[in-house]
PLY file of the C-alpha trace (Angstrom):
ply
format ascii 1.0
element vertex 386
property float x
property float y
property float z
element edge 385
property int vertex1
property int vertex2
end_header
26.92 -6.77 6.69
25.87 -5.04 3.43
22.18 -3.79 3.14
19.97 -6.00 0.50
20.40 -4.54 -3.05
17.01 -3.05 -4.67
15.36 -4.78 -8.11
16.77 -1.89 -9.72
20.05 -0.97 -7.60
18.21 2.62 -7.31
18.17 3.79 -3.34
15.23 5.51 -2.22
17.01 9.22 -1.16
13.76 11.11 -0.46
12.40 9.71 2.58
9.11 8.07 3.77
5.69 8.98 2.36
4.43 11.40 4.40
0.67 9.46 4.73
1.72 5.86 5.51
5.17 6.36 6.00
6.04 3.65 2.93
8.55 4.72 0.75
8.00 7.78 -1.22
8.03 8.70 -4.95
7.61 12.12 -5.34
5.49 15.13 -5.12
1.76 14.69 -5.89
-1.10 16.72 -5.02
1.31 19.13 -2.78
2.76 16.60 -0.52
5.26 13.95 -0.42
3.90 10.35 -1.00
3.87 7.07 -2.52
2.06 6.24 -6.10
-0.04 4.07 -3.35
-1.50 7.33 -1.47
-0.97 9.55 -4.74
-3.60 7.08 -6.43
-6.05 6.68 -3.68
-6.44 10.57 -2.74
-7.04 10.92 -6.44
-9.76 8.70 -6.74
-11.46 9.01 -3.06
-11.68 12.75 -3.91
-12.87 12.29 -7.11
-16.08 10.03 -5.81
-16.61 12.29 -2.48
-15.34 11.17 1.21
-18.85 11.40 1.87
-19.22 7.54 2.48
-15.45 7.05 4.11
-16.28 5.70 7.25
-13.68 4.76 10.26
-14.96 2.29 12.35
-12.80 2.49 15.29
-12.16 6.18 16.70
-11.17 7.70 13.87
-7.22 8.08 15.09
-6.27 4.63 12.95
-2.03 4.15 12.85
-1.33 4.41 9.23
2.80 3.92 9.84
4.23 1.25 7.86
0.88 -0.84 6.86
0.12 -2.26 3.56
-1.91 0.77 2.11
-4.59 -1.21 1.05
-5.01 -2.67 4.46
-5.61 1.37 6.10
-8.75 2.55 7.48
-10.01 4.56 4.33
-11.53 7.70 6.26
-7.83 7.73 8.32
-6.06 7.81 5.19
-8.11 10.49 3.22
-8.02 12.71 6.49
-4.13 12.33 6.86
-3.68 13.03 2.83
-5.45 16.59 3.88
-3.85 17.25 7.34
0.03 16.85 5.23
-1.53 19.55 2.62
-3.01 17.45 -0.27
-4.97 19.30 -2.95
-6.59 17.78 -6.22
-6.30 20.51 -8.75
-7.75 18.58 -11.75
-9.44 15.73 -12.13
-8.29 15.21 -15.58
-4.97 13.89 -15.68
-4.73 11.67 -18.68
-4.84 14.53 -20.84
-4.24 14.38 -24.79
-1.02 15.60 -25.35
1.87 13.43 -26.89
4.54 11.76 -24.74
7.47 12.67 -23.88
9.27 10.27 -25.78
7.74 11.39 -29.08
8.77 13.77 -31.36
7.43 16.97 -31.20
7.70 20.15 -34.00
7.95 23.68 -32.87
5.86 26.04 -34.19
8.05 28.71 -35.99
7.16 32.40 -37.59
6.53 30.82 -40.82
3.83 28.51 -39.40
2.57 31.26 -37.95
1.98 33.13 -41.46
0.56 30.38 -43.27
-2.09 29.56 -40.24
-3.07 32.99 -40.25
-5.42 34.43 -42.63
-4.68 37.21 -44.96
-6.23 40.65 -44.66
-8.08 40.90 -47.70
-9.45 37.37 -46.43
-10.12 38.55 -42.99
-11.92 41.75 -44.41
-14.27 39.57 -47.16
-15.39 36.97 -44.32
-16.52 39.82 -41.71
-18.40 41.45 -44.69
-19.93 38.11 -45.68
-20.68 36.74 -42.65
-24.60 37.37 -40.95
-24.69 37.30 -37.23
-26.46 34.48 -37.25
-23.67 32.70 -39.60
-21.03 33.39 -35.84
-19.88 29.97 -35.07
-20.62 29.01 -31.81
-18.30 27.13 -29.84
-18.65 23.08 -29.79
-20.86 21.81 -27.25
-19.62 20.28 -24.16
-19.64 16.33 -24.74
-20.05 15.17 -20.75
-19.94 11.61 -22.30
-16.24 12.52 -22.88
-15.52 13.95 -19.35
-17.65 10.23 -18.03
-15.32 8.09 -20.02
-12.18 10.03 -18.70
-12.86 10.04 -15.34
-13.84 6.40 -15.72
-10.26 5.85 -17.02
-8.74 7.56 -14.79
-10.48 5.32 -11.67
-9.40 2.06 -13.87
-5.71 3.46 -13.88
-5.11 5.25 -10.16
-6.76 1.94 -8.88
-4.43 -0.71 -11.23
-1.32 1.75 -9.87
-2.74 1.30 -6.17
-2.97 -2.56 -6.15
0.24 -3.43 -7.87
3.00 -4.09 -6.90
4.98 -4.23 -10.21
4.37 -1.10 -11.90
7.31 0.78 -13.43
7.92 3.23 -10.58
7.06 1.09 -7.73
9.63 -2.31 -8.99
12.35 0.37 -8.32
12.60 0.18 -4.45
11.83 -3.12 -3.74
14.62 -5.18 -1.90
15.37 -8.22 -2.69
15.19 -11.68 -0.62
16.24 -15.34 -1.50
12.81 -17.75 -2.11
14.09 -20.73 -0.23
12.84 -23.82 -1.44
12.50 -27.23 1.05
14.33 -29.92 -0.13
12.96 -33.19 0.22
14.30 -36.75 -0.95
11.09 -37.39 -3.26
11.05 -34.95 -6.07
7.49 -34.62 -6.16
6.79 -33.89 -2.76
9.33 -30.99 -2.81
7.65 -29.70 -5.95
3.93 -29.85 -3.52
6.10 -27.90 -0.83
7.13 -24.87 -3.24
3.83 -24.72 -4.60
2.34 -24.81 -1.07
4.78 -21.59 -0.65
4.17 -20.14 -3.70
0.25 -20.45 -3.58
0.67 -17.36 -0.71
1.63 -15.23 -3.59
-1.35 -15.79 -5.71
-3.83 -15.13 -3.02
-2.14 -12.31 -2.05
-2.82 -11.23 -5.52
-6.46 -11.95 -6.08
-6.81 -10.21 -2.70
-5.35 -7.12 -4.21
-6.87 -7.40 -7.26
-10.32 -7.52 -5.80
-10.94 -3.87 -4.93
-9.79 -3.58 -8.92
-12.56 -5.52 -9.74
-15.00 -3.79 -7.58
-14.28 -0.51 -8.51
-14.64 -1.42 -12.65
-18.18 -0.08 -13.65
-20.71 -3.06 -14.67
-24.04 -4.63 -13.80
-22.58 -7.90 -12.19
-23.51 -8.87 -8.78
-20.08 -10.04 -6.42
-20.79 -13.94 -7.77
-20.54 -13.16 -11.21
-17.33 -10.89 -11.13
-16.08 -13.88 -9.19
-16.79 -15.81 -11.96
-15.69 -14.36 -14.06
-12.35 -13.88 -12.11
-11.74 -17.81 -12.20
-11.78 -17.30 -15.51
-8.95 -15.63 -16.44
-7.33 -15.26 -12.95
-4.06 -16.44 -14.09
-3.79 -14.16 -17.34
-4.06 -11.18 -15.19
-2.14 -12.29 -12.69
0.39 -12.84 -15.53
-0.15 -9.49 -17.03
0.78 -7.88 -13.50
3.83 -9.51 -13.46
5.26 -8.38 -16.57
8.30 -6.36 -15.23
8.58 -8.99 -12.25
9.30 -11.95 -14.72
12.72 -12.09 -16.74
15.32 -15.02 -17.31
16.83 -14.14 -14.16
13.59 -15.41 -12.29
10.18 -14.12 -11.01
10.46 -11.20 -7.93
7.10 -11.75 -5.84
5.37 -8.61 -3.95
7.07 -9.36 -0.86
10.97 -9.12 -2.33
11.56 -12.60 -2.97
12.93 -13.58 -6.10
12.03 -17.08 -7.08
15.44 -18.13 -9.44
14.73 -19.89 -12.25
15.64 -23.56 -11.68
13.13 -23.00 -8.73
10.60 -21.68 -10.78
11.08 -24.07 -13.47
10.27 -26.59 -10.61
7.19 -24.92 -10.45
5.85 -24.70 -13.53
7.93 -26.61 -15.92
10.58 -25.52 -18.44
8.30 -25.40 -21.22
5.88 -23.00 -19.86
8.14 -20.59 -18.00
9.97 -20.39 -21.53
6.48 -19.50 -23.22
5.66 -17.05 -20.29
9.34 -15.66 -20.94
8.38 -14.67 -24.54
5.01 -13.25 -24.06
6.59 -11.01 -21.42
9.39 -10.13 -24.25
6.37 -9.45 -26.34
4.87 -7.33 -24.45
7.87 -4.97 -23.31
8.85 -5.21 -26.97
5.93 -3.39 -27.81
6.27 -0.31 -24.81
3.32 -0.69 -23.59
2.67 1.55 -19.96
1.46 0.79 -17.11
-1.94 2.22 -18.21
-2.14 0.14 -20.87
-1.62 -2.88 -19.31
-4.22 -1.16 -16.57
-6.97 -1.07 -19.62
-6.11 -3.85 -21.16
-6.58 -6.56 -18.32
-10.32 -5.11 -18.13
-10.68 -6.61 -21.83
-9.31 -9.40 -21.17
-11.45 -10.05 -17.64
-14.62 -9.63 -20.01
-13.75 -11.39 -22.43
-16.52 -14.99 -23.21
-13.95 -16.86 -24.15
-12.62 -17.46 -20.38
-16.31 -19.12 -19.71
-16.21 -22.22 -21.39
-17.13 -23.98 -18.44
-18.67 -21.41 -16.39
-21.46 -19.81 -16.61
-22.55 -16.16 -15.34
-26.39 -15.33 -13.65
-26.31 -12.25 -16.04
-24.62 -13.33 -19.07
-27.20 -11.61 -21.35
-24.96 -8.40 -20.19
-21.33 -9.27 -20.85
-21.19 -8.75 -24.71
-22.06 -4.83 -24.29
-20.02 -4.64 -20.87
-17.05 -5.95 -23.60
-17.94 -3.77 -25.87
-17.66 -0.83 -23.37
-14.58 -1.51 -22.33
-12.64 -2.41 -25.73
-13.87 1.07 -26.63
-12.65 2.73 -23.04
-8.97 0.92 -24.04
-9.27 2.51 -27.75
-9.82 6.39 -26.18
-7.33 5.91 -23.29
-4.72 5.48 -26.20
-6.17 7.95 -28.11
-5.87 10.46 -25.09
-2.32 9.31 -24.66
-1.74 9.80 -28.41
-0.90 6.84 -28.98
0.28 4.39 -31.82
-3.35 2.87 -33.34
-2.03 -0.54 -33.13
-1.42 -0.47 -29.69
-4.91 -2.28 -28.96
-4.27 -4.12 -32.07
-1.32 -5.35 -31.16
-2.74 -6.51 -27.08
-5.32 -8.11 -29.15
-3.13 -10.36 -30.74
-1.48 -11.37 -27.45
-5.31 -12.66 -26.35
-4.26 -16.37 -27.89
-0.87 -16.13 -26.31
-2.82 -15.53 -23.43
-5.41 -18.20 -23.39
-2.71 -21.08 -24.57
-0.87 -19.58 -21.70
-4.40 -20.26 -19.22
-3.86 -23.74 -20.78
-0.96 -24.96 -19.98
-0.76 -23.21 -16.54
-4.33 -24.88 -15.58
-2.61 -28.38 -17.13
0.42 -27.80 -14.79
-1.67 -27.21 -11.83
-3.28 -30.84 -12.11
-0.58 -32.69 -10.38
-1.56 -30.99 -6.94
-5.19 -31.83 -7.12
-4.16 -35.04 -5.19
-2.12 -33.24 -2.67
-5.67 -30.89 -2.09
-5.20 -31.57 1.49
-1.47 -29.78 1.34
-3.20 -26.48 1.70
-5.65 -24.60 3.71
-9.19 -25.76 3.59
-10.07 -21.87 2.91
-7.41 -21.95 0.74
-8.13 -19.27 -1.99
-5.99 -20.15 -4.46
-6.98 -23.93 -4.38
-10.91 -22.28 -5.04
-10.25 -20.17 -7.60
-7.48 -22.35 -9.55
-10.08 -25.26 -9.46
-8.08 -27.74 -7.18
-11.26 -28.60 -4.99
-13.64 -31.16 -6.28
-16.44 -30.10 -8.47
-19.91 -30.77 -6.59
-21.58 -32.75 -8.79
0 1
1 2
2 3
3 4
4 5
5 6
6 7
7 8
8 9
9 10
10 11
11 12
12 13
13 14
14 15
15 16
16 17
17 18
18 19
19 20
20 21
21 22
22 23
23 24
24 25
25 26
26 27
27 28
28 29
29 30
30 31
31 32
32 33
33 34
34 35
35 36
36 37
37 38
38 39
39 40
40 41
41 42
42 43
43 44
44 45
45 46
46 47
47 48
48 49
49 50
50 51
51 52
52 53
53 54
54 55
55 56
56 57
57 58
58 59
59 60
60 61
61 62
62 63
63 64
64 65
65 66
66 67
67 68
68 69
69 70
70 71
71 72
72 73
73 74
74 75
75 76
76 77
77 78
78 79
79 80
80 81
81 82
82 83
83 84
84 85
85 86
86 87
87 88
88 89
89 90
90 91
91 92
92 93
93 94
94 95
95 96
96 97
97 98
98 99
99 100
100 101
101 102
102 103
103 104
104 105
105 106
106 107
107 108
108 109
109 110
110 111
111 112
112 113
113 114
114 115
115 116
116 117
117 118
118 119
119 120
120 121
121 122
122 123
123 124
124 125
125 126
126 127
127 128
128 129
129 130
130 131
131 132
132 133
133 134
134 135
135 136
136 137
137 138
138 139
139 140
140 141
141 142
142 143
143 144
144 145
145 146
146 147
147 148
148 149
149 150
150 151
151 152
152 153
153 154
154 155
155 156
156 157
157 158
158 159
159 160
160 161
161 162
162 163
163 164
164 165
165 166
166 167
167 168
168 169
169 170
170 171
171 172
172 173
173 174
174 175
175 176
176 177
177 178
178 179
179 180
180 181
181 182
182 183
183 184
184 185
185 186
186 187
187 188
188 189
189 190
190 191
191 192
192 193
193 194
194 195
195 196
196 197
197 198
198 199
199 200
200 201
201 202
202 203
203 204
204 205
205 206
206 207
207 208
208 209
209 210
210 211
211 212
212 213
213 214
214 215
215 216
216 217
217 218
218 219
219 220
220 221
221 222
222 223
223 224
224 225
225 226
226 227
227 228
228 229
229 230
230 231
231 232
232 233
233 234
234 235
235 236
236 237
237 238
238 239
239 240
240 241
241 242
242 243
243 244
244 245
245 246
246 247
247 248
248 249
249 250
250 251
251 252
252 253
253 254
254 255
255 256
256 257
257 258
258 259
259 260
260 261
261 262
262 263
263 264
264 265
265 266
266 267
267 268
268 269
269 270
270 271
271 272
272 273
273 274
274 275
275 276
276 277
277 278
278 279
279 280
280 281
281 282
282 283
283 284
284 285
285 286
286 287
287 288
288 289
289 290
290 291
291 292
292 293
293 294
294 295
295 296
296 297
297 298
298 299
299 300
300 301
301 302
302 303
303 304
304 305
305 306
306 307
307 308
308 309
309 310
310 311
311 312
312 313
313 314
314 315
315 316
316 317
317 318
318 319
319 320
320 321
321 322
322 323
323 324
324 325
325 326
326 327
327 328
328 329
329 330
330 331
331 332
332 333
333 334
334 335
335 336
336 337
337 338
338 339
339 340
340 341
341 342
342 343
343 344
344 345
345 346
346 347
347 348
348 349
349 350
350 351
351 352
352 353
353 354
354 355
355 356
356 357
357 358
358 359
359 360
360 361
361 362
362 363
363 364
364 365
365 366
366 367
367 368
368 369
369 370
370 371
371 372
372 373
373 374
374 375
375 376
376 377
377 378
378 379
379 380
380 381
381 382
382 383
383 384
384 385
C-alpha cells in the first residue's frame, strides 16, 4: 500500500524536530526544529522564562504532542539542552524582499554620493564644533512596536496550522460524511463532525488572543471573539480553501460537494473568491498575522454585543491599524497593501452574514452537540437568556 500523498506532494527529507519530535523545517536559532518550536523559543526568550513553570517534575514527554499542548518550562528547557540561541530579537527587519528588485550600487554611484574635495575642504572650514551633527536619537517607541510585531507574528505562525511552510507536510485523509435517508439529518451529522474543527480552532486561536497587548479583561476579548470568530477563522484558512475542497488541521480534506453540503453553493462560491482575492494580492503570512488583529477590533462586529470596556476599543483600533501600517513598512512593502485588506473588511462582514444565516438551520438540532459545546456558544446556537 502506497503512503498518503502530502497537500503539496513535497516529502519531509530532514527528519523530526529535534524539541517535539514533529516534523522539522529547518535550522533556526542553531538547532533543527519546526516553525512551531522556532516561534515559541523566539517569543518565550524574548519575555524571560522567568515565569515558565512545570507543574509536574519538570521531565514532561514532549515526543509527538501537539506543541501547543507541551508543558511550557519543558519545552523552553529542551530548546536550550539541543543548542538554541536567540541572536537578535529583531527579525522583521527593513530590508526589501527577496522577490523585489534590487539595484547594485556601482563605481559611478559611488562618485556622485561622495562629496567633492573642494566641498569636503569648505564644510570642515565652515563648520563650528558645536555645528557636529550628532547622531539621531534612539526612538525605543520603534524597538516597542517591533518587538510587539514580532510577538503578533511568531505567535499567528505557532497556532496555525495553514501557514505557507507548515501546509507543505501535511498528509492527506478522506472527510467521510454519514449518509442518511433524510437529507437534512445528514447535513446535522457533517456539521456535528465538522463543528470539531472550529473548536479546535478557537482553542488555538486563544493563546493568539491572549498574547495581543490591550486593556480587556478575558470576557471582553471573548466578546469580542464571537464577533468576528468566523472571519478569522476564514482568514486562517486561506491556503486550506481552493475549488478542490477545504483541508482541516488534522489532514482531512472536506471535497467540495461535501462542503457545499455544509454551507451551501452560494457561500462556498463567495468564500472561493475572497480567498482568490486575497492570494491575488500576495499577501504573507505576516500580513494576514496583522491583519486579523484589525479585523478582531474592529466595532462593527458588535452590533449586538456589547463590551464592559468599550470606552477603550476605538484607540486599541487605532493602535493596531497603525502596528499593520509599520509591519509593511518594515517589510518594504507595497502602500496599498493595508489598503487593499481594508477593502476586503465588507467582503468579510457579508461573508459573517451569510455564514451566521447558514448556521440557523441547526439551532433546532441544539441538542445534536455537546452541551459544552464551544462552537454551539460562540456561533450563537444556544438560546439567548432573556
Amino acid at each position: 500500500m502506497s503512503s498518503p500523498p502530502t497537500f503539496s506532494g513535497k516529502e519531509n527529507m530532514s527528519g523530526p524536530c529535534t524539541v517535539c519530535e514533529k516534523p522539522g523545517h529547518g535550522v533556526h536559532y542553531g538547532a533543527w526544529t519546526c516553525d512551531s518550536c522556532k516561534c515559541f523559543f523566539a517569543r518565550s526568550s524574548r519575555r524571560g522564562s522567568e515565569n515558565l513553570v512545570c507543574h509536574i517534575n519538570s521531565k514532561c514527554d514532549l515526543s509527538g504532542r501537539e506543541p501547543r499542548m507541551i508543558c511550557k518550562y519543558c519545552r523552553f528547557q529542551k530548546c536550550l539542552k539541543v543548542g538554541m540561541k536567540l541572536y537578535t530579537a529583531h527579525r522583521y527587519a527593513p530590508f526589501p524582499l527577496d522577490n523585489q528588485v534590487r539595484r547594485s550600487i556601482t563605481p559611478n554611484d559611488m562618485v556622485s554620493q561622495s562629496p567633492s574635495p573642494s566641498s569636503s575642504v569648505q564644510s570642515s572650514e565652515t563648520m563650528g564644533i558645536d555645528d557636529v551633527p550628532l547622531t539621531e536619537p534612539f526612538d525605543i517607541s520603534k524597538l516597542i512596536d517591533q518587538l510587539e510585531i514580532n510577538n503578533i507574528v511568531d505567535s499567528y505562525r505557532e497556532g496555525c496550522c495553514f501557514t505557507a511552510d507548515k501546509i507543505k507536510n501535511v498528509e492527506v485523509k478522506e472527510f467521510e460524511v454519514l449518509a442518511s435517508q433524510n437529507a437534512e439529518i445528514t447535513r446535522v451529522k457533517a456539521w456535528t463532525d465538522y463543528a470539531k474543527e472550529y473548536e479546535t480552532d478557537i482553542k488555538a486561536l486563544i493563546p493568539y488572543i491572549d498574547d495581543l497587548q490591550d486593556s480587556f479583561d478575558s470576557l471582553d476579548k471573548a466578546i469580542l471573539l464571537r464577533g468576528c470568530a468566523f472571519q478569522i477563522y476564514f482568514l486562517r484558512r486561506i491556503r486550506a480553501l481552493n475549488p478542490y475542497g477545504l483541508l482541516l488541521s488534522d489532514g482531512r480534506v472536506i471535497k467540495m460537494n461535501e462542503l457545499q453540503l455544509l454551507y451551501g453553493a452560494p457561500l462556498v462560491m463567495e468564500m472561493l473568491q475572497v480567498v482568490d482575492r486575497i492570494l491575488q494580492m500576495e499577501f504573507t503570512d505576516e500580513d494576514i498575522a496583522m491583519f486579523i488583529p484589525v479585523v478582531y477590533y474592529d466595532k462593527t462586529n458588535l452590533v449586538d454585543l456589547k463590551l464592559r470596556n468599550q470606552e477603550n476599543l476605538s484607540t486599541t483600533s487605532v493602535k493596531f491599524r497603525k502596528l499593520f501600517v509599520k509591519h509593511s513598512e518594515a517589510r518594504c512593502a507595497d502602500e496599498r497593501v493595508f489598503a487593499e485588506l481594508v477593502k476586503l473588511r465588507p467582503a468579510l462582514h457579508k461573508l459573517k452574514a451569510k455564514h451566521q444565516q447558514c448556521l440557523e438551520f441547526l439551532k433546532p438540532y441544539r441538542w445534536a452537540f455537546p452541551e459544552t459545546s464551544l462552537f454551539a456558544e460562540v456561533y450563537g446556537l444556544d438560546p439567548k437568556v432573556v
